[in-house]
C-alpha positions as CSV (number, residue, x, y, z in Angstrom):
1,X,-27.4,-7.1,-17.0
2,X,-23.6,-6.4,-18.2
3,X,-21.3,-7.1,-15.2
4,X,-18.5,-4.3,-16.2
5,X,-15.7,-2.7,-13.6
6,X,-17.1,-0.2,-11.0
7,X,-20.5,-1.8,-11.1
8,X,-22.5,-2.0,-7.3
9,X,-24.7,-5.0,-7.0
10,X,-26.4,-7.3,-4.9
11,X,-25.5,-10.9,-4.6
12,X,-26.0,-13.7,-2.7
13,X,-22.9,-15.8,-0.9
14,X,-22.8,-19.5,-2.2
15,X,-19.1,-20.9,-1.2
16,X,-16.8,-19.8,1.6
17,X,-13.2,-20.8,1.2
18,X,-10.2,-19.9,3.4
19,X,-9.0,-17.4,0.5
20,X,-12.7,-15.8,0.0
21,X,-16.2,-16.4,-0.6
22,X,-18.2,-17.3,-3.7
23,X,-20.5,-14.8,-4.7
24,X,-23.9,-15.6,-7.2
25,X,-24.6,-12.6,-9.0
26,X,-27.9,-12.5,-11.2
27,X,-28.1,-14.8,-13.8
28,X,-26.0,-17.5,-12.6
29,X,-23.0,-15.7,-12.8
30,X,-20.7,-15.7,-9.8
31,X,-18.0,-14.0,-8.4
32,X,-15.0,-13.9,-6.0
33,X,-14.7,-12.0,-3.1
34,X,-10.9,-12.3,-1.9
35,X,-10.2,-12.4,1.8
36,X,-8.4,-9.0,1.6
37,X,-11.3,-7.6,0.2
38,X,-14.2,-8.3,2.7
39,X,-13.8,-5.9,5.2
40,X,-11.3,-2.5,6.0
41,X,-10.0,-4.5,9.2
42,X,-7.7,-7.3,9.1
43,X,-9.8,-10.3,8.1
44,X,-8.1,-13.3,10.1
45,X,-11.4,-16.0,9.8
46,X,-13.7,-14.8,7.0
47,X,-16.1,-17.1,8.7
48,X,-16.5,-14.2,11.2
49,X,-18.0,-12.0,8.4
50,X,-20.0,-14.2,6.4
51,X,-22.1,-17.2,5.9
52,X,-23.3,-19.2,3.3
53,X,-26.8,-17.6,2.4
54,X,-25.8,-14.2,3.2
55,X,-27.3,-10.9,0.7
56,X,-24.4,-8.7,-0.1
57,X,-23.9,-5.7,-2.0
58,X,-20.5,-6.1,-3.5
59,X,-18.7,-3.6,-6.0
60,X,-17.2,-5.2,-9.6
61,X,-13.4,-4.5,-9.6
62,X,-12.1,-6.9,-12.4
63,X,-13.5,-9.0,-15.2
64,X,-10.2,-11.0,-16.4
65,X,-10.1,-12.4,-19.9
66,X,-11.6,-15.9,-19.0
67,X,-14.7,-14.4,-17.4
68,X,-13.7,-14.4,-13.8
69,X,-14.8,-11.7,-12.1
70,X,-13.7,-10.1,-8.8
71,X,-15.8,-8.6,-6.4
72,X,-15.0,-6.1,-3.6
73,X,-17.5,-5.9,-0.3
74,X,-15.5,-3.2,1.1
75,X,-15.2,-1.1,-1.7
76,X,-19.2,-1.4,-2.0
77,X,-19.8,0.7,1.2
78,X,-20.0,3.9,0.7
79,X,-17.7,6.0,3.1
80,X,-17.8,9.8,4.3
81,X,-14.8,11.6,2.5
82,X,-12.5,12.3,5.5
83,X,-12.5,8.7,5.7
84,X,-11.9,7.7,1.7
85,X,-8.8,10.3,1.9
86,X,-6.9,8.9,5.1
87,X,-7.2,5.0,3.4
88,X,-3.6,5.0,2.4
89,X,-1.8,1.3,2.0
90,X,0.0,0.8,4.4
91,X,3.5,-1.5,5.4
92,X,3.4,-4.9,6.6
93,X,3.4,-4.1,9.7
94,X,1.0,-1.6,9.7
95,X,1.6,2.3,10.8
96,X,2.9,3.7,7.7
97,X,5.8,2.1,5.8
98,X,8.4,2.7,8.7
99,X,8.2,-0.7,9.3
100,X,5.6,0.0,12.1
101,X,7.2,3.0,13.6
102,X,4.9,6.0,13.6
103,X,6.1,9.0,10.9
104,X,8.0,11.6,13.4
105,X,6.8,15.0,12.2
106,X,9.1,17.7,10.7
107,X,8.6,20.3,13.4
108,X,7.2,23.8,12.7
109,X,3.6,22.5,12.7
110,X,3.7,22.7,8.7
111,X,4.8,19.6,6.3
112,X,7.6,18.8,5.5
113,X,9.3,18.9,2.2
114,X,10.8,16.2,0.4
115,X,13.9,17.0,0.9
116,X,13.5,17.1,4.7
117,X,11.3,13.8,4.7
118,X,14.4,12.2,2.5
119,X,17.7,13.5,4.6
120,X,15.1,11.9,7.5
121,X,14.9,8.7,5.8
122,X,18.5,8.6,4.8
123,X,19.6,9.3,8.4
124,X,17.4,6.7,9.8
125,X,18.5,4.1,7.2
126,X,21.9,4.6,8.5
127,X,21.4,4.2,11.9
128,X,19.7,1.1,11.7
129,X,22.7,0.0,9.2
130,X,25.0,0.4,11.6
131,X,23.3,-1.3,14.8
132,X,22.7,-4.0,12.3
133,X,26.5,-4.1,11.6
134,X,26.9,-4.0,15.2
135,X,24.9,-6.7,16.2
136,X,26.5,-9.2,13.6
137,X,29.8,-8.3,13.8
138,X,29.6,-9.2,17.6
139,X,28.2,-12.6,16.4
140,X,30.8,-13.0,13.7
141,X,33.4,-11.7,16.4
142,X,34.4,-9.3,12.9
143,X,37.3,-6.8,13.1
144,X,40.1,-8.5,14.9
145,X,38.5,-9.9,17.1
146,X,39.8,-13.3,19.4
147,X,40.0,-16.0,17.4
148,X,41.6,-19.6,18.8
């Protein structure tokens, strides 16, 4: 069988690393399935979700140029659609990418338009300019301030 992009197959897990797991696909071909893409959760100890031995059903997401091929467990499970459309990335810190802050909604019920959502973001950016200004200048002892 062709191993090509989008493909769902079963696999069996040969080699668990700290970066991912070692997957042998049928005919001795075998794949990587990186940490990130194991579960939907946070995966701190991918020991907690596999085990040497274990049957899989992984999804092919990338064959590079020197035959290594990437394998997504996550992305093999099918999900209902209200779930596959509220999967957006998020920041690093999680909750959106207000670094962690909840989005605060435009009022009216309705959406808000870009240009709302931007005069937001601009407004916001300043205020956390300025505290930040704030809080180092009082380090610094900036503008005039006592110096012996």
């Amino acid at each position: 069988m062709a191993i090509e992009v989008g493909t769902k197959m079963e696999g069996k897990v040969t080699g668990i690393t700290h970066f991912g797991a070692f997957v042998d696909l049928s005919g001795g071909v075998t794949g990587l399935v990186h940490i990130s893409e194991v579960a939907d959760s946070y995966v701190k100890d991918i020991h907690e979700h596999l085990k040497v031995n274990d049957v899989v059903t992984v999804k092919v997401i990338n064959v590079d140029q020197n035959g290594k091929i990437g394998l997504s467990i996550r992305q093999a499970v099918d999900k209902p659609p209200e779930q596959q459309q509220q999967s957006y990335p998020r920041g690093p810190r999680g909750g959106g990418d207000r670094g962690g802050r909840p989005f605060k909604g435009g009022g009216g019920g309705g959406r808000a338009s870009f240009d709302d959502k931007l005069s937001r973001f601009l407004k916001d950016s300043e205020e956390r300019i300025s505290s930040l200004k704030k809080s180092t200048e009082s380090k610094r002892g900036g503008r005039g301030g006592r110096r012996s």
